[in-house]
Predicted model as a PDB file, atoms N, CA, C, CB and O in Angstrom, pLDDT in the B-factor column:
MODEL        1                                                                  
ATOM      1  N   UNK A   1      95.946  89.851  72.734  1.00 91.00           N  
ATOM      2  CA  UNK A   1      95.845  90.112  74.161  1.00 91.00           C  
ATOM      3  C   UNK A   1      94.751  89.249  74.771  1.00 91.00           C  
ATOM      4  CB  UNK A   1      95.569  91.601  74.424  1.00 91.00           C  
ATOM      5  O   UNK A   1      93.724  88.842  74.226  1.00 91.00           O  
ATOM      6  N   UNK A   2      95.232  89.029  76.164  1.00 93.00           N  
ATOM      7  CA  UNK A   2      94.171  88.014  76.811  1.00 93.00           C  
ATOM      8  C   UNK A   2      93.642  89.013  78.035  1.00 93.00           C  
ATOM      9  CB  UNK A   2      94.956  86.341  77.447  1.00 93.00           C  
ATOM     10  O   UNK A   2      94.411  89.903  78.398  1.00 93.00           O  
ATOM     11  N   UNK A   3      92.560  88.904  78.570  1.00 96.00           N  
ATOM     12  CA  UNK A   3      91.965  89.089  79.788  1.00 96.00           C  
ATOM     13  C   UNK A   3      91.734  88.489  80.706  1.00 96.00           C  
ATOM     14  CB  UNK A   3      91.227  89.365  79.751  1.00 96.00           C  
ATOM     15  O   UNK A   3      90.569  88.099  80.781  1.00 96.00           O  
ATOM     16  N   UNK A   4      92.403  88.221  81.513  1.00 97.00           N  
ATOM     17  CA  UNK A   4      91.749  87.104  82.675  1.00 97.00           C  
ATOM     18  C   UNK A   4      91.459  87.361  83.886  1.00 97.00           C  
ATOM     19  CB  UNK A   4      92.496  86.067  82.968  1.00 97.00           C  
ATOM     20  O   UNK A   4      92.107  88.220  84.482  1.00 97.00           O  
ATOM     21  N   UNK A   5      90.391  86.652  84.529  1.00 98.00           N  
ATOM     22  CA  UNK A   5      89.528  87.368  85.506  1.00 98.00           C  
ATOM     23  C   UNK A   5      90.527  86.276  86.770  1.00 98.00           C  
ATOM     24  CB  UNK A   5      87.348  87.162  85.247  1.00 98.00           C  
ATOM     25  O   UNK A   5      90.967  85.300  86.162  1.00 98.00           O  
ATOM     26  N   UNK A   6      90.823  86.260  87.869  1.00 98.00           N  
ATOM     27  CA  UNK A   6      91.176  86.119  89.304  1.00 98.00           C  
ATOM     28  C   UNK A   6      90.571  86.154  90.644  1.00 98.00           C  
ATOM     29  CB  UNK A   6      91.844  86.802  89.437  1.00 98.00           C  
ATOM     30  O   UNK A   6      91.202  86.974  91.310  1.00 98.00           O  
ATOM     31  N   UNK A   7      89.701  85.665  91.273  1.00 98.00           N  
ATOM     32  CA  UNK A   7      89.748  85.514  93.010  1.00 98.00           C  
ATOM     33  C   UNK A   7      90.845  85.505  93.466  1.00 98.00           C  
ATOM     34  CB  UNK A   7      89.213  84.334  93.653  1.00 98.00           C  
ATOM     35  O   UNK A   7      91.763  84.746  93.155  1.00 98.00           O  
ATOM     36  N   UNK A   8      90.848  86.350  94.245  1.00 98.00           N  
ATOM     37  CA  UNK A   8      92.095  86.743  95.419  1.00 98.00           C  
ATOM     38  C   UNK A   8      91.702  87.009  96.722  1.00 98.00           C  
ATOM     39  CB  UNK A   8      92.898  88.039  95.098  1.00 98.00           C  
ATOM     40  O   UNK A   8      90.562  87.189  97.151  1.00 98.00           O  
ATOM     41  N   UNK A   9      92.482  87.013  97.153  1.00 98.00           N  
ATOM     42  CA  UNK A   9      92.222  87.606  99.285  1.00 98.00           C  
ATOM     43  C   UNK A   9      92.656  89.036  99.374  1.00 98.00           C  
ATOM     44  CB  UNK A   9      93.585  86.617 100.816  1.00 98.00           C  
ATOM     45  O   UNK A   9      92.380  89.613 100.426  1.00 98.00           O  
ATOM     46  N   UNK A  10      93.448  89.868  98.214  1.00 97.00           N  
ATOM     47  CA  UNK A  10      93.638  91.240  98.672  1.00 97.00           C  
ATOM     48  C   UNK A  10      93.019  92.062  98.802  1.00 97.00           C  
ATOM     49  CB  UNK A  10      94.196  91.754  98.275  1.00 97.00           C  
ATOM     50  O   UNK A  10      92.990  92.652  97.722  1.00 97.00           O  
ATOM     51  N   UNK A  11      92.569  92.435  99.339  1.00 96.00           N  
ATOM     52  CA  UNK A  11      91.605  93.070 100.179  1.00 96.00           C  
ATOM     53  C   UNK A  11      92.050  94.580 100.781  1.00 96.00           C  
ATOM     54  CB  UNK A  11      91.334  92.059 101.345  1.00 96.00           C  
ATOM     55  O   UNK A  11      91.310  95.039 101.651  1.00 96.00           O  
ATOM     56  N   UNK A  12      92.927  95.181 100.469  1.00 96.00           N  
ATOM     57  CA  UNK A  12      93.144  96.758 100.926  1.00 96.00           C  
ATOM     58  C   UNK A  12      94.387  97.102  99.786  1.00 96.00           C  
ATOM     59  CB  UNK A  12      93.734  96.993 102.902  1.00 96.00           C  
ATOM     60  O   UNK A  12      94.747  96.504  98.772  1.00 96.00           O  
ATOM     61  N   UNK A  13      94.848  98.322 100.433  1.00 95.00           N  
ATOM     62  CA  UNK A  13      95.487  99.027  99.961  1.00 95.00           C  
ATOM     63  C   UNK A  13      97.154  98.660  99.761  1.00 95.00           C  
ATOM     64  CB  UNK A  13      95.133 100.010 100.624  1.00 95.00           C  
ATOM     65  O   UNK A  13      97.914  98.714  98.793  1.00 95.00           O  
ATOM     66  N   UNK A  14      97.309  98.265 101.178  1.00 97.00           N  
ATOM     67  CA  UNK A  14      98.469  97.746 101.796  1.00 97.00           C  
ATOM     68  C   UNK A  14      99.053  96.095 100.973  1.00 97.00           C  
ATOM     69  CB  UNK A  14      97.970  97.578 103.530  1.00 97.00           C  
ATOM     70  O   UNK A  14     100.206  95.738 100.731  1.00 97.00           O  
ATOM     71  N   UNK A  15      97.858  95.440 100.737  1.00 97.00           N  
ATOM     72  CA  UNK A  15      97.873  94.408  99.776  1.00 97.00           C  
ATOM     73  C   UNK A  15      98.330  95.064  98.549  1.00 97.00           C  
ATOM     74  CB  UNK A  15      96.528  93.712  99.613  1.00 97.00           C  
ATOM     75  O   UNK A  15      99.411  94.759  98.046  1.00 97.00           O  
ATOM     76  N   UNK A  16      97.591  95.914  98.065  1.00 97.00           N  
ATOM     77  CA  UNK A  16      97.886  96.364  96.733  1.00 97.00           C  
ATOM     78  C   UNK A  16      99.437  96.994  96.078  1.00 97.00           C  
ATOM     79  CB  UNK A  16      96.898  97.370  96.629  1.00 97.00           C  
ATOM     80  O   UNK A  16     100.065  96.882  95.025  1.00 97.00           O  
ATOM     81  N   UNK A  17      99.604  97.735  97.448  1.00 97.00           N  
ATOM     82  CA  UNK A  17     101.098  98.105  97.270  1.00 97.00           C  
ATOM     83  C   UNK A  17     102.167  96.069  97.632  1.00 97.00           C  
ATOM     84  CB  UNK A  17     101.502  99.842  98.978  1.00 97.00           C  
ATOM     85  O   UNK A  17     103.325  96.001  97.218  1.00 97.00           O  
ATOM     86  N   UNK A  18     101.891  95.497  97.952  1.00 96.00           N  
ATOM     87  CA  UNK A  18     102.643  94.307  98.420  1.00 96.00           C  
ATOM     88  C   UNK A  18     102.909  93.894  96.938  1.00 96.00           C  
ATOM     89  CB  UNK A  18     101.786  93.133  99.485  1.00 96.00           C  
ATOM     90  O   UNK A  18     104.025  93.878  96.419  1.00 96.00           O  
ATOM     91  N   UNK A  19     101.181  93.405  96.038  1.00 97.00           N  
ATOM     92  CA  UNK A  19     101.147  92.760  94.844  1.00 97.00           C  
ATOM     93  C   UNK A  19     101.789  93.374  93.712  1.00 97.00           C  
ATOM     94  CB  UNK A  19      99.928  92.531  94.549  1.00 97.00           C  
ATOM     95  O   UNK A  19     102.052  92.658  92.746  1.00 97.00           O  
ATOM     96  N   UNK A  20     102.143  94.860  93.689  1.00 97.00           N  
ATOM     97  CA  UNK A  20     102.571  95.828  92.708  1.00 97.00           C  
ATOM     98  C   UNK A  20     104.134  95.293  92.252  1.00 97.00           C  
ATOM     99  CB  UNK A  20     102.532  97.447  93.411  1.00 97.00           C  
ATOM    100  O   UNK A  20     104.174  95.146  91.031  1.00 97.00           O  
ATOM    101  N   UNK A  21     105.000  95.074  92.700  1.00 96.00           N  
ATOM    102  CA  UNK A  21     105.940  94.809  92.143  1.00 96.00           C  
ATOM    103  C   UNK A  21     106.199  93.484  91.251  1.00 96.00           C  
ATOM    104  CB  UNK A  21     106.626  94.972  92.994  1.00 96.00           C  
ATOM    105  O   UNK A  21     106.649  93.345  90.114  1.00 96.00           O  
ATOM    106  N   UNK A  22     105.776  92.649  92.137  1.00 96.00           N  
ATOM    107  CA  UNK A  22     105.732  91.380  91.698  1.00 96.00           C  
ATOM    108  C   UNK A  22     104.779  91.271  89.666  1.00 96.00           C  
ATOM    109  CB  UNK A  22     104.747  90.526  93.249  1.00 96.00           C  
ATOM    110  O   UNK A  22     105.061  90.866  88.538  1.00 96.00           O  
ATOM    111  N   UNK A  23     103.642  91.940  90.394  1.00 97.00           N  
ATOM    112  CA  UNK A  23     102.947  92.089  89.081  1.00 97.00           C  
ATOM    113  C   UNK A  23     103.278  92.700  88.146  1.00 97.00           C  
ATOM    114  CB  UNK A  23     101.987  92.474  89.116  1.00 97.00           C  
ATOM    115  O   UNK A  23     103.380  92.155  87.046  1.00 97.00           O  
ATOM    116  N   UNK A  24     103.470  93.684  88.293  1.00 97.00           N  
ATOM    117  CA  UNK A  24     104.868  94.877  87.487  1.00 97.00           C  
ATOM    118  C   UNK A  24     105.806  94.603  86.941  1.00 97.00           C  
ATOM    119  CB  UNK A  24     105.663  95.699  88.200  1.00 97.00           C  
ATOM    120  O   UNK A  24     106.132  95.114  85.870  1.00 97.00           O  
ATOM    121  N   UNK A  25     106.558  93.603  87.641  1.00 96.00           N  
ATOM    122  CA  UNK A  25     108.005  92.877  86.472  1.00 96.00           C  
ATOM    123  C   UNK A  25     107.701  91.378  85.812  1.00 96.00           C  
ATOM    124  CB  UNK A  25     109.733  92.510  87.558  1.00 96.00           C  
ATOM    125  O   UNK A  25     108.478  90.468  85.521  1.00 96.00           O  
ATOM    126  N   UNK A  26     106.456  91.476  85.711  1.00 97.00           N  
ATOM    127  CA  UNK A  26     105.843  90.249  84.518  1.00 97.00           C  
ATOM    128  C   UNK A  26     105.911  91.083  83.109  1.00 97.00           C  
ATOM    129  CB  UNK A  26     103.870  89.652  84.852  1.00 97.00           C  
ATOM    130  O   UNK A  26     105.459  92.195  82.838  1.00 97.00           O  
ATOM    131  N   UNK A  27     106.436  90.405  82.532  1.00 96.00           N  
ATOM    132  CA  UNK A  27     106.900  90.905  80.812  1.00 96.00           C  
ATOM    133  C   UNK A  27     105.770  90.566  80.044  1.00 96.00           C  
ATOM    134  CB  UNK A  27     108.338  90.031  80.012  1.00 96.00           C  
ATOM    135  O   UNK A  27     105.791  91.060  78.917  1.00 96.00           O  
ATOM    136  N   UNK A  28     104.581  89.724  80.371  1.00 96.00           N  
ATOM    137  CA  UNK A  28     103.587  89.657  80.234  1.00 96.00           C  
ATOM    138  C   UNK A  28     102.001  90.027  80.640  1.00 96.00           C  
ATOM    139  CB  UNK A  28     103.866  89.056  80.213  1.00 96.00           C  
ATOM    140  O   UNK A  28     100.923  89.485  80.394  1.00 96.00           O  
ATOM    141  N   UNK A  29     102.374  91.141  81.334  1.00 97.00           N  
ATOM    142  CA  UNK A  29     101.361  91.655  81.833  1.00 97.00           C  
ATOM    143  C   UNK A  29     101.502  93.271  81.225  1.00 97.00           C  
ATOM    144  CB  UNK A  29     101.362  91.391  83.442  1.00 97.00           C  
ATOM    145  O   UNK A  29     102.503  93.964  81.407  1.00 97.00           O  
ATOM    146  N   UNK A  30     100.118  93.768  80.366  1.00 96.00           N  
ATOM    147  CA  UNK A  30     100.271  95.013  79.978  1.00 96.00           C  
ATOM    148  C   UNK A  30      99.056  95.997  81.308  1.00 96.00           C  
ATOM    149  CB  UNK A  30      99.828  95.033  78.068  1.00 96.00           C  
ATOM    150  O   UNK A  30      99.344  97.097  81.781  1.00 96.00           O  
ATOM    151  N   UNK A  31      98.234  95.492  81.516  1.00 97.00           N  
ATOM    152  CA  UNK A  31      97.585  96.015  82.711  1.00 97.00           C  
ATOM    153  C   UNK A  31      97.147  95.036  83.707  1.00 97.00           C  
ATOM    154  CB  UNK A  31      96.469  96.770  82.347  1.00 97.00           C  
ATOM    155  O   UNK A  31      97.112  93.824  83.497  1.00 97.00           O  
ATOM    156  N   UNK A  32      96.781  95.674  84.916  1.00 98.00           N  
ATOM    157  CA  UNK A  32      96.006  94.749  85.858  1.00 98.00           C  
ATOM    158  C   UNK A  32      95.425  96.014  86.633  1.00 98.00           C  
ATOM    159  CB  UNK A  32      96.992  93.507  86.857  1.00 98.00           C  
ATOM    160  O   UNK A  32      95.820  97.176  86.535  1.00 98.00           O  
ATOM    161  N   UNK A  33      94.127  95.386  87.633  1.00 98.00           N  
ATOM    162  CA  UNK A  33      93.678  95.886  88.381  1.00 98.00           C  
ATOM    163  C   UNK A  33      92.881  95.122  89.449  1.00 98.00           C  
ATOM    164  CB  UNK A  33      93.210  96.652  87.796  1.00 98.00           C  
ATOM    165  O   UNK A  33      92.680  93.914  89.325  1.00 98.00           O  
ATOM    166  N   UNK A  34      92.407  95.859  90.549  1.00 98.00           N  
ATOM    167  CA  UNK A  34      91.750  94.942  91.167  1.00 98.00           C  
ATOM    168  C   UNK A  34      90.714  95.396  91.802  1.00 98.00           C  
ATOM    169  CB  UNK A  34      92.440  94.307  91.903  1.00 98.00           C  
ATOM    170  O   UNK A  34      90.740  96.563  92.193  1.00 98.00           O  
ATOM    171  N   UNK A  35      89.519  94.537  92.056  1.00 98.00           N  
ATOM    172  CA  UNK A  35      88.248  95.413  92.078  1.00 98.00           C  
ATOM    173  C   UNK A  35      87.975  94.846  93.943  1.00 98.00           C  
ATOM    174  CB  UNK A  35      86.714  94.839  90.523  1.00 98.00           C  
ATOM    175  O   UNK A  35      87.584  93.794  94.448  1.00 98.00           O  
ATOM    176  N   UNK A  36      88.440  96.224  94.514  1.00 97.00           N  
ATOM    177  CA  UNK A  36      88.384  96.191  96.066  1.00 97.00           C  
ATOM    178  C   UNK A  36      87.462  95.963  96.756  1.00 97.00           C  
ATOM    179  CB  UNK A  36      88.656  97.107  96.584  1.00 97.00           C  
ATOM    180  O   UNK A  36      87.589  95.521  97.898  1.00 97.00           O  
ATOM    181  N   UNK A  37      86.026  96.293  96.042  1.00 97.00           N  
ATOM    182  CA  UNK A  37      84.686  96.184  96.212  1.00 97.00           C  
ATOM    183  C   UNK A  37      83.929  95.055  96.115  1.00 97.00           C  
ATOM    184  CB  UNK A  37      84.215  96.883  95.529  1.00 97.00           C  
ATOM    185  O   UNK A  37      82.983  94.676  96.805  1.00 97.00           O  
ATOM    186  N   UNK A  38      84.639  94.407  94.866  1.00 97.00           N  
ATOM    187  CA  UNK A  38      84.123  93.207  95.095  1.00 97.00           C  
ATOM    188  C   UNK A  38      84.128  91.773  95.744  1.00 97.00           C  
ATOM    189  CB  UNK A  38      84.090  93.106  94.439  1.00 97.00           C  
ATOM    190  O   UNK A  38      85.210  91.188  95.704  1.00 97.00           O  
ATOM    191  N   UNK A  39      83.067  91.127  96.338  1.00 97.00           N  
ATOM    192  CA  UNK A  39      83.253  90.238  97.851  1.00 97.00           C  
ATOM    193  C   UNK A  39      84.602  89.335  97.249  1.00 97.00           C  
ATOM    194  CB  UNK A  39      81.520  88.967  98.435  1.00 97.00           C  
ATOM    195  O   UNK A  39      85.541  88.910  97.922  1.00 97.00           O  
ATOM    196  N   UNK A  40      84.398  89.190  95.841  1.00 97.00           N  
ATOM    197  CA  UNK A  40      85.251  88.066  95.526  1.00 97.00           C  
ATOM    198  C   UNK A  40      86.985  88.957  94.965  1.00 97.00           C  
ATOM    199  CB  UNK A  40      84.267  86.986  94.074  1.00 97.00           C  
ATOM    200  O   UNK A  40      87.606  88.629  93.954  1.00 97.00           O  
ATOM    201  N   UNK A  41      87.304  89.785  95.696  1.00 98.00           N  
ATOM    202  CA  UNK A  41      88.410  90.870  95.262  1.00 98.00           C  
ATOM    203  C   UNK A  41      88.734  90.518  93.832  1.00 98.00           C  
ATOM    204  CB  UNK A  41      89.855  90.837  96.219  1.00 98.00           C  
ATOM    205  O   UNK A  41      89.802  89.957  93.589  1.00 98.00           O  
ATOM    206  N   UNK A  42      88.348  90.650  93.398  1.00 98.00           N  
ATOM    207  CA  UNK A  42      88.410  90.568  91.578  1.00 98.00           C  
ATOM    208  C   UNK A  42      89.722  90.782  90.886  1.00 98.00           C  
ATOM    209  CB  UNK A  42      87.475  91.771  90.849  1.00 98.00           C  
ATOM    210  O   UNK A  42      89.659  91.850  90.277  1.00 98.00           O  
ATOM    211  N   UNK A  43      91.437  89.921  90.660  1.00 98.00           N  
ATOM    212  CA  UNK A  43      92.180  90.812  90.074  1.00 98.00           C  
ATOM    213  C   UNK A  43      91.724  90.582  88.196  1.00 98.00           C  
ATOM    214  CB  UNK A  43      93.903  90.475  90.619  1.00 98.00           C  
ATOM    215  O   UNK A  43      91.479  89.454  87.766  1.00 98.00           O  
ATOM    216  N   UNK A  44      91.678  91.926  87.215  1.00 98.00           N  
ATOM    217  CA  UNK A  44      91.779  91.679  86.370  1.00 98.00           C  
ATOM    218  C   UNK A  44      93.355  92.027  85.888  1.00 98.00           C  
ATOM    219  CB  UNK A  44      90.743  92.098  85.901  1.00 98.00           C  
ATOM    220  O   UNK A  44      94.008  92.915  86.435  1.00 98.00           O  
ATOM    221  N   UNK A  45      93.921  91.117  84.677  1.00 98.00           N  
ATOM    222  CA  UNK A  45      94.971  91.344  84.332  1.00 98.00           C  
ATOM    223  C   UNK A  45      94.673  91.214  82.896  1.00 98.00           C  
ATOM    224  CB  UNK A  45      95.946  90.606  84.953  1.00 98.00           C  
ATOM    225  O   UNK A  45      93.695  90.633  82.425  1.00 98.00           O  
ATOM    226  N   UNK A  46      95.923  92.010  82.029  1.00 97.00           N  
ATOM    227  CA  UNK A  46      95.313  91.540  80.632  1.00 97.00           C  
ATOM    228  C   UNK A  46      96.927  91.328  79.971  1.00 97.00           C  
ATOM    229  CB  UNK A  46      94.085  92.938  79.677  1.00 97.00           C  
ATOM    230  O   UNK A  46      97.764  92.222  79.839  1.00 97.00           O  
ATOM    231  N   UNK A  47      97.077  89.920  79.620  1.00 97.00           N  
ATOM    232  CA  UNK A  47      98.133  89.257  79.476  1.00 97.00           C  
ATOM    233  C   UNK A  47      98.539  89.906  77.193  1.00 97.00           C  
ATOM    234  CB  UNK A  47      97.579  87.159  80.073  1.00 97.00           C  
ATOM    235  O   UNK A  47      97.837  90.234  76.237  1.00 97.00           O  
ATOM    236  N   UNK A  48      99.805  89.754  77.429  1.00 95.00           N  
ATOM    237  CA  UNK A  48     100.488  89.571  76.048  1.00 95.00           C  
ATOM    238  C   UNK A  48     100.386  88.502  75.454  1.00 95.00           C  
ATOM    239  CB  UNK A  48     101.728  89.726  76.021  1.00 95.00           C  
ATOM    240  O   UNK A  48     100.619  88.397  74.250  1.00 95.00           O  
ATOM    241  N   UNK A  49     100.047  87.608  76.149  1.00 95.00           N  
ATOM    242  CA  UNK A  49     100.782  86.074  75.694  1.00 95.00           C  
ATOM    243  C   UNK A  49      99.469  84.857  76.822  1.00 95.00           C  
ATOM    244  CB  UNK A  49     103.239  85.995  76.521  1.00 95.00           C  
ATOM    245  O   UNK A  49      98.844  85.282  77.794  1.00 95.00           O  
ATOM    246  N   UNK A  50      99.398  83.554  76.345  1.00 93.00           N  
ATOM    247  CA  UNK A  50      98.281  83.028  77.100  1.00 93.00           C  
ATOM    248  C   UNK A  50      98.896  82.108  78.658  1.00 93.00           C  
ATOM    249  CB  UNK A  50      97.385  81.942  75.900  1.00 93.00           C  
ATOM    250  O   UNK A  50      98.446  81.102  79.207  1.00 93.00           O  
ATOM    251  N   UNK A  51     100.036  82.953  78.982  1.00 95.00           N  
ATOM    252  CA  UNK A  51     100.432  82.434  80.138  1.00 95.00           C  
ATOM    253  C   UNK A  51     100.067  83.065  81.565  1.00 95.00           C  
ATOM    254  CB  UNK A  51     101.711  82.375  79.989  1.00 95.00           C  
ATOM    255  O   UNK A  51     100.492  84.138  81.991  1.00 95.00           O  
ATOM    256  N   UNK A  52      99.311  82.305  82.132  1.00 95.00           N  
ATOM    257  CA  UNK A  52      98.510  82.941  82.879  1.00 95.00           C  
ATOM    258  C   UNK A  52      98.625  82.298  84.136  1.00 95.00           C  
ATOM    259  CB  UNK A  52      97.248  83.014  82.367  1.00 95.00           C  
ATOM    260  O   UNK A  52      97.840  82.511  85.060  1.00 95.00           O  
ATOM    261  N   UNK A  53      99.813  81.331  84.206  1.00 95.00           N  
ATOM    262  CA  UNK A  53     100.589  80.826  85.229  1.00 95.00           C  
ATOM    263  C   UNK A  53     101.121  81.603  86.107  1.00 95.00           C  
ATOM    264  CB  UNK A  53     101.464  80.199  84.827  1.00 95.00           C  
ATOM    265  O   UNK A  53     101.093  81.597  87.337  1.00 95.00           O  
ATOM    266  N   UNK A  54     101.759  82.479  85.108  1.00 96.00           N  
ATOM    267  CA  UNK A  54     103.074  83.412  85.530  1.00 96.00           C  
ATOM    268  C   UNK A  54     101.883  84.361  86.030  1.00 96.00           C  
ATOM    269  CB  UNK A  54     104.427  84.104  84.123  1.00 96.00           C  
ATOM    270  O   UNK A  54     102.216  85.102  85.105  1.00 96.00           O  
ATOM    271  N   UNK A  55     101.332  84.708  86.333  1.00 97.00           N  
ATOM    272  CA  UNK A  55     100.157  85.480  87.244  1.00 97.00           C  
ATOM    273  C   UNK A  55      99.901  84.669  88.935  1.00 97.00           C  
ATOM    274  CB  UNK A  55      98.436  85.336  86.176  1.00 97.00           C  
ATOM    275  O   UNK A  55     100.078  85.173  90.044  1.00 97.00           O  
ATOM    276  N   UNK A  56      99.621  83.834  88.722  1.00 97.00           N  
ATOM    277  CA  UNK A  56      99.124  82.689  89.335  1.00 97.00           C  
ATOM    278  C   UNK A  56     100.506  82.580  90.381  1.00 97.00           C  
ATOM    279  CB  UNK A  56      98.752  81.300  88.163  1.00 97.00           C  
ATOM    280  O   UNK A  56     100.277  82.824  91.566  1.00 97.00           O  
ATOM    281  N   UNK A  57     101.605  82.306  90.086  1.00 97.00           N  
ATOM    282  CA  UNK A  57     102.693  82.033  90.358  1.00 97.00           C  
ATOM    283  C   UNK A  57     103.301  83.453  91.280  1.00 97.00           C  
ATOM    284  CB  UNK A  57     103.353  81.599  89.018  1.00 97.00           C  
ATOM    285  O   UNK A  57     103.657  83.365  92.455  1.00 97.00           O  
ATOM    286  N   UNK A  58     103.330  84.865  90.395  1.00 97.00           N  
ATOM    287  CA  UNK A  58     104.016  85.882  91.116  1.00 97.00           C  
ATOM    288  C   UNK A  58     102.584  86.226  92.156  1.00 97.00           C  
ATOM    289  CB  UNK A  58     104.707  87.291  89.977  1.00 97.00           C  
ATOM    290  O   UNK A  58     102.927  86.866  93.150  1.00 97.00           O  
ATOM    291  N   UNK A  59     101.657  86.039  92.125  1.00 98.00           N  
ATOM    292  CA  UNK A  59     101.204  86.263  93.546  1.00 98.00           C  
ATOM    293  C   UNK A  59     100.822  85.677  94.596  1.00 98.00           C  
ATOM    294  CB  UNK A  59     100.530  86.747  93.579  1.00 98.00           C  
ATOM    295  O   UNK A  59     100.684  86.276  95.662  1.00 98.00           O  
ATOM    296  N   UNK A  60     100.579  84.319  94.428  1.00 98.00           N  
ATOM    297  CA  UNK A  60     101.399  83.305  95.825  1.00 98.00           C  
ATOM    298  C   UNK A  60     102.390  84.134  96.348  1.00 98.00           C  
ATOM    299  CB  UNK A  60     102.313  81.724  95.354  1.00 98.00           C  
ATOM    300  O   UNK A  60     102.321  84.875  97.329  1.00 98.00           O  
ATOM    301  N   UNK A  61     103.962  83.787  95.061  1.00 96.00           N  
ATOM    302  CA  UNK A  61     104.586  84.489  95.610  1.00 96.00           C  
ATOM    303  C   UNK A  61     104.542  85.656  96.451  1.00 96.00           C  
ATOM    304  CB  UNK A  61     104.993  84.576  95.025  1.00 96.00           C  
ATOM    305  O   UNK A  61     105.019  85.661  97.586  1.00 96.00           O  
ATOM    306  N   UNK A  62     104.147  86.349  96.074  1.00 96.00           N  
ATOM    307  CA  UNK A  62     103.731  87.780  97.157  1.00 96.00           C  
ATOM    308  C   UNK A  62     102.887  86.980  98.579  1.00 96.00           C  
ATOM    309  CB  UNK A  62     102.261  89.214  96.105  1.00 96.00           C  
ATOM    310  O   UNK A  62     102.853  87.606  99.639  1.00 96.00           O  
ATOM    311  N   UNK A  63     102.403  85.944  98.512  1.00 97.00           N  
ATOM    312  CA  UNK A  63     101.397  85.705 100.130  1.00 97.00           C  
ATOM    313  C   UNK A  63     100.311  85.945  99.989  1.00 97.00           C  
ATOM    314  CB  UNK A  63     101.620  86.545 101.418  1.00 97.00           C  
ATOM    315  O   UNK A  63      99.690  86.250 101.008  1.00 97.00           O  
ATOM    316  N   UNK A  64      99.707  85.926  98.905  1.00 98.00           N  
ATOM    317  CA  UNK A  64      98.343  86.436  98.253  1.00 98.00           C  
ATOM    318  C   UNK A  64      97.261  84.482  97.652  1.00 98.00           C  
ATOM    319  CB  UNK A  64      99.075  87.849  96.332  1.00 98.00           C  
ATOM    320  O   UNK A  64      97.861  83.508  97.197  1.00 98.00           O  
ATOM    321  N   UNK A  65      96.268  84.522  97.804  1.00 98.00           N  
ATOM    322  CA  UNK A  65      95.701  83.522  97.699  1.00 98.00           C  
ATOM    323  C   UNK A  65      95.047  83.730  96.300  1.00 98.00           C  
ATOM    324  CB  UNK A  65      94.905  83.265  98.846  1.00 98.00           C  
ATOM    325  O   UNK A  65      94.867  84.914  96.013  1.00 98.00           O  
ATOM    326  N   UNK A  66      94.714  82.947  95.509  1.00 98.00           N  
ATOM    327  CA  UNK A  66      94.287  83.492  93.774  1.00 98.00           C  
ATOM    328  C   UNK A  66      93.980  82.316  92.844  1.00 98.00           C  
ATOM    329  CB  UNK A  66      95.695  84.358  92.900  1.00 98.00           C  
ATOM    330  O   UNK A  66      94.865  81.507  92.565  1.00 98.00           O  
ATOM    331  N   UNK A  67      92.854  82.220  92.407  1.00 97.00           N  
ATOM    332  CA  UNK A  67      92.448  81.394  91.693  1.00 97.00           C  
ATOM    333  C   UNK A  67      91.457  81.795  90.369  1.00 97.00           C  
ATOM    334  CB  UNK A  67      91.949  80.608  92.576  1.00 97.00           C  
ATOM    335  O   UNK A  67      90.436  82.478  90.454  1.00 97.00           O  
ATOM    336  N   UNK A  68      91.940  81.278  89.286  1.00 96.00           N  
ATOM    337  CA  UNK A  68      91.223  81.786  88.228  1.00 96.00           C  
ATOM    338  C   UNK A  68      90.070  82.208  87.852  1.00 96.00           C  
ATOM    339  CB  UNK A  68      91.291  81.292  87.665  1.00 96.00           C  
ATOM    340  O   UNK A  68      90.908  82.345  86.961  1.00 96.00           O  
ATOM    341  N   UNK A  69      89.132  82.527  87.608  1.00 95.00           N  
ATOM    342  CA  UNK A  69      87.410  82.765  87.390  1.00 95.00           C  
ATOM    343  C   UNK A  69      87.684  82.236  85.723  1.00 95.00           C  
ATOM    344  CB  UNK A  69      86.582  84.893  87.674  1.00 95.00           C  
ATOM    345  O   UNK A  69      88.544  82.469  84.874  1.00 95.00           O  
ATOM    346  N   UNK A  70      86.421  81.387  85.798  1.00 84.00           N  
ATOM    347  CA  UNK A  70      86.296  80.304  84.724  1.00 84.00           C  
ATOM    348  C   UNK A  70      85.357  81.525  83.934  1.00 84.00           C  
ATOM    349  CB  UNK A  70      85.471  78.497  85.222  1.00 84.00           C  
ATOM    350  O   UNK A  70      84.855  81.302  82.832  1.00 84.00           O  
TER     351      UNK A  70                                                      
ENDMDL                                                                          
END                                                                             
């Protein structure tokens, strides 16, 4: 299992319900979360596999802005 940390723009609740599906039917994603509090909206996800594209990818898709934390 991998952990990978995310900058994002989602920022409420309403975001959160938007990002849920998209994130949800990744076959590679066993959890995620996202830290609302923090300035830099923090998503953590914790991958099956080291593809961490397919993260990257379904939440654009959603209209969501997201870039990795090194």
């Amino acid at each position: 299992m991998t952990t990978v940390k995310y900058k994002t723009n989602i920022h409420c609740g309403s975001c959160i319900k938007s990002v849920t599906p998209v994130l949800n039917n990744l076959d590679n994603v066993d959890l995620w979360k996202v830290d609302l509090e923090h300035d830099d909206k923090i998503l953590e996800v914790t991958l099956d596999d080291e593809d961490k594209n397919s993260v990257v990818e379904a939440v654009k898709s959603a209209g969501f802005e997201i870039e990795e934390i090194q």
